[in-house]
C-alpha positions, -999 to 999 in steps of 0.1 A, spaced: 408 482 -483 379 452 -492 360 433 -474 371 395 -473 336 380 -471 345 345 -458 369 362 -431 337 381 -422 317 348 -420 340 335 -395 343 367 -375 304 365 -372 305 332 -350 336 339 -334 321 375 -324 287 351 -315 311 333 -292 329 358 -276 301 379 -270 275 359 -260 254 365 -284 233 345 -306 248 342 -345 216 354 -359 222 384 -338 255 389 -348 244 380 -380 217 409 -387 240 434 -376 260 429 -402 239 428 -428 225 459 -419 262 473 -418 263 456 -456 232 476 -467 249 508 -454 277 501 -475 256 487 -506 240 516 -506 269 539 -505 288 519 -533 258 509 -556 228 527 -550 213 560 -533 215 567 -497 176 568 -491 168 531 -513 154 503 -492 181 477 -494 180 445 -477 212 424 -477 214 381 -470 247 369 -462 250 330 -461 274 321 -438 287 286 -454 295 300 -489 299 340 -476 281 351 -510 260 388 -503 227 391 -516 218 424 -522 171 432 -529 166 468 -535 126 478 -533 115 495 -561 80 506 -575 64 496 -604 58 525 -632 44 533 -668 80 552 -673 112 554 -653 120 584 -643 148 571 -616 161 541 -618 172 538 -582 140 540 -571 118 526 -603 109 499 -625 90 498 -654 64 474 -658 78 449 -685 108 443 -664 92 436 -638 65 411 -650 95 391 -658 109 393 -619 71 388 -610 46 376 -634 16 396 -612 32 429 -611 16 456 -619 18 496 -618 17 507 -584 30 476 -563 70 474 -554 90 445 -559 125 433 -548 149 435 -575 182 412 -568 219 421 -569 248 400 -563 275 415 -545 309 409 -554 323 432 -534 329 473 -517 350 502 -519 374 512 -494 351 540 -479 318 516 -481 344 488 -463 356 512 -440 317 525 -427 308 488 -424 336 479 -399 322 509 -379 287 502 -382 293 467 -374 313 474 -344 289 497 -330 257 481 -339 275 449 -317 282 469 -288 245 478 -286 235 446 -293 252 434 -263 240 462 -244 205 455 -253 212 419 -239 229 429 -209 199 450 -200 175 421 -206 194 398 -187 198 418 -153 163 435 -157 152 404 -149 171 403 -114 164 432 -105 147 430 -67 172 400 -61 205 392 -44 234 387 -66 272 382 -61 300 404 -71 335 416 -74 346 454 -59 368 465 -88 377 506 -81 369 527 -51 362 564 -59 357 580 -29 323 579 -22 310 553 -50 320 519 -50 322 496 -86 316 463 -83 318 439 -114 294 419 -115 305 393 -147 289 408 -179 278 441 -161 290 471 -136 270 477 -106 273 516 -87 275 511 -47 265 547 -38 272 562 -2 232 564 2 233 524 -4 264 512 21 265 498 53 275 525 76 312 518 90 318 491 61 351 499 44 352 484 11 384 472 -9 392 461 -50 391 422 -51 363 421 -20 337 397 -31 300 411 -14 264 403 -17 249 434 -30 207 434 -37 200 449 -73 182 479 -75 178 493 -112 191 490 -142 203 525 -162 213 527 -194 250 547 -190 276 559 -217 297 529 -216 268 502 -211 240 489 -184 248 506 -151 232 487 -118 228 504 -91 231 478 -61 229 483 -24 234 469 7 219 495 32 183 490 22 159 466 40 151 444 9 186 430 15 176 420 44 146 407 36 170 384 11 196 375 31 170 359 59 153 341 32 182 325 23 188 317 56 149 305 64 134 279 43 99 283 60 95 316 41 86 298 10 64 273 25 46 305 40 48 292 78 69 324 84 67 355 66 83 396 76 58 417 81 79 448 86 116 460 84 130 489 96 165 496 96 195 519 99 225 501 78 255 497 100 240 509 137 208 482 139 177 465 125 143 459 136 121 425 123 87 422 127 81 389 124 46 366 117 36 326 119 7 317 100 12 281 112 0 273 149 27 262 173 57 279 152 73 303 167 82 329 143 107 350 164 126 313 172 122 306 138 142 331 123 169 332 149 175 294 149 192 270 167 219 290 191 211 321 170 227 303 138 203 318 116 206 353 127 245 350 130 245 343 96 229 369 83 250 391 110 284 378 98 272 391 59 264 429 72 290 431 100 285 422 133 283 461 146 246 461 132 220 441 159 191 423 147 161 430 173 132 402 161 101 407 173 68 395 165 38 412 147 8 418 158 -25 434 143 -32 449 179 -12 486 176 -5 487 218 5 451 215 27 448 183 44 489 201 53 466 229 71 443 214 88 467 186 102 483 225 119 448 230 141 443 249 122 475 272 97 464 298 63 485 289 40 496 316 16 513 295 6 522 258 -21 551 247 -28 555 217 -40 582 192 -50 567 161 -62 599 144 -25 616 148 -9 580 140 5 591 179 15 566 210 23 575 244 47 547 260 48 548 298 78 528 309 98 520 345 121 548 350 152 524 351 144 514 317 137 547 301 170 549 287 166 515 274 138 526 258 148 555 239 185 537 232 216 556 223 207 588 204 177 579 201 182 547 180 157 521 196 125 545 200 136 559 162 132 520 149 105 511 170 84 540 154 96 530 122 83 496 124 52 503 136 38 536 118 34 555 151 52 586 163 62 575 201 63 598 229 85 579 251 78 584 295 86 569 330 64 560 354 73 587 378 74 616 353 59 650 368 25 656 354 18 687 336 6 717 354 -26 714 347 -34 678 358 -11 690 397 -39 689 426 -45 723 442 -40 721 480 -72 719 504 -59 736 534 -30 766 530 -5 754 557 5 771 588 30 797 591 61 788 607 63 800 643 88 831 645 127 824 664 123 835 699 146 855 715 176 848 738 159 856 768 127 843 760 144 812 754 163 810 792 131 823 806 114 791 789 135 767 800 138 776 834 100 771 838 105 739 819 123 730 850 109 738 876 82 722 862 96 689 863 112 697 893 77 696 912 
């Protein structure tokens, strides 16, 4: 087996093509494939060899680096001074030169190792670009494709790369099938086995964060911005919210016109997940308030030191507060940075703040006795018979 040089030459832009890849790319890898084999067929396994291939004519070039000596002792390696004055006029003992080969052609083993070399060295090449390419995305919201479900990992193709959906990164509830098309926000890029493996997700808050920018051009003027995020994929998401512009209202803002902004986002997680937006504040009792929406607050105490609030509410909105299992107060604590210990206005005080009685009451007068009792209401009466 030979290599057909022009059949190669064609191969490299069709490969270039195919590939996406640049021809020079494509190009270099296969000269460094020819170098292996030049090496193998013509020369010694540890020469510097550097191979041209010209694409229009498919002729090889082969320059082997060799140094400059009184006396050669190896030739694959060394050239003797006289020779190579007439390569390079300058030359002298010491310096290396280039010496030039044309190929004609390789042996079936030095053919065969070039195909593989060539071959691999292209897979890595467009690995390498692969990598560059969705490095640069990484932190942003792209589209995909679910190709295979295995159990708890979901693959989603997404065009020139595969992206991992891990349990840790789906929506809680969401049930995922091959052909689904999602919005999945890019998280890393790995180098894997079998190429660049992306882990996306869709549980985390920077998807969010994307989705409502899509969905709010006064983020990018800077009129509106997200302060805070806290979420629990699938179940519900608190958004603190901030206007920098006087007269906007940020929470309005964000949920637009009949809710059309939030809806949309809504209708891209599921509707079973609730958006709560509420607005930011630098004041800690203030912004606590509002992270409790939709609870009424009576009162807030705080404890900066411990990072701790006390939240007095009405005791028909207690269970408001806390919401099912826990969820609302959970968020709310989230969102703001402080652990909240969560109580109604008619709570029982603690022991220690109870007021001790004055006065110890009386006794409770004895039950009289049958006849005592006739014997009193006879005089009771006659009494009142006089």
């Amino acid at each position: 087996m030979e290599l057909d040089f022009k059949q190669l030459a064609l191969a490299i832009r069709t490969i270039a093509e195919e590939k996406n890849l640049s021809e020079e790319t494509v190009q270099e890898v296969v000269e460094q494939a020819l170098a292996a084999a030049y090496r193998r067929d013509y020369g010694d396994r540890d020469q510097e060899v550097r191979v041209t291939m010209n694409l229009n004519t498919a002729e090889i070039d082969a320059f082997v680096t060799k140094v400059v000596v009184e006396q050669v002792e190896n030739a694959a390696y060394e050239i003797d001074e006289a020779d190579a004055k007439v390569l390079k006029k300058d030359a002298k003992v010491g310096d290396e030169i280039e010496v030039h080969d044309k190929v004609k052609n390789f042996g079936r083993v030095a053919a065969q190792t070039a195909k593989q070399v060539i071959l691999q060295r292209l897979r890595e090449a467009e690995r390498e670009i692969v990598m560059a390419e969705y490095e640069d995305k990484i932190g942003t919201v792209i589209n995909g494709l679910v190709s295979r479900v295995e159990g708890n990992i979901v693959r989603i193709d997404l065009g020139r790369a595969q992206g991992i959906l891990p349990k840790s990164e789906q929506i809680q509830g969401e049930r995922y099938y091959p052909g689904q098309r999602l919005k999945v926000f890019l998280k890393d890029v790995e180098r894997g086995f079998r190429g660049p493996q992306l882990v996306v997700s869709r549980g985390n808050t920077d998807f969010i964060e994307w989705l409502f920018r899509a969905e709010v051009p006064e983020m990018e003027g800077g009129a509106v911005e997200i302060k805070d995020i806290a979420r629990e994929a699938g179940v519900r998401t608190k958004l603190a919210v901030f206007s920098t512009v006087q007269g906007v209202d940020p929470v309005g803002t964000f949920v637009g016109g009949h809710g059309t902004r939030v809806n949309a986002v809504m209708s891209e997680i599921g509707d079973q997940e609730k958006i709560d937006v509420v607005v930011w504040n630098n004041d800690p009792v203030t912004y606590i308030t509002n992270a409790l929406s939709p609870t009424k607050v009576t009162k807030v105490t705080i404890d900066e030191k411990n990072k701790k609030a006390k939240v007095v509410v009405p005791e028909d909105q207690l269970s408001i507060a806390i919401g099912k299992g826990g969820q609302n107060v959970r968020l709310a604590s989230k969102l703001t940075g402080y652990e909240l210990d969560m109580e109604s206005e008619n709570a029982p005080q603690p022991p220690s703040e109870k007021t001790v009685p004055t006065e110890v009451p009386k006794a409770a007068p004895k039950l009289k006795k049958k006849e005592q009792l006739e014997s009193s209401l006879l005089e009771a009466i006659e009494e009142h018979g006089q």
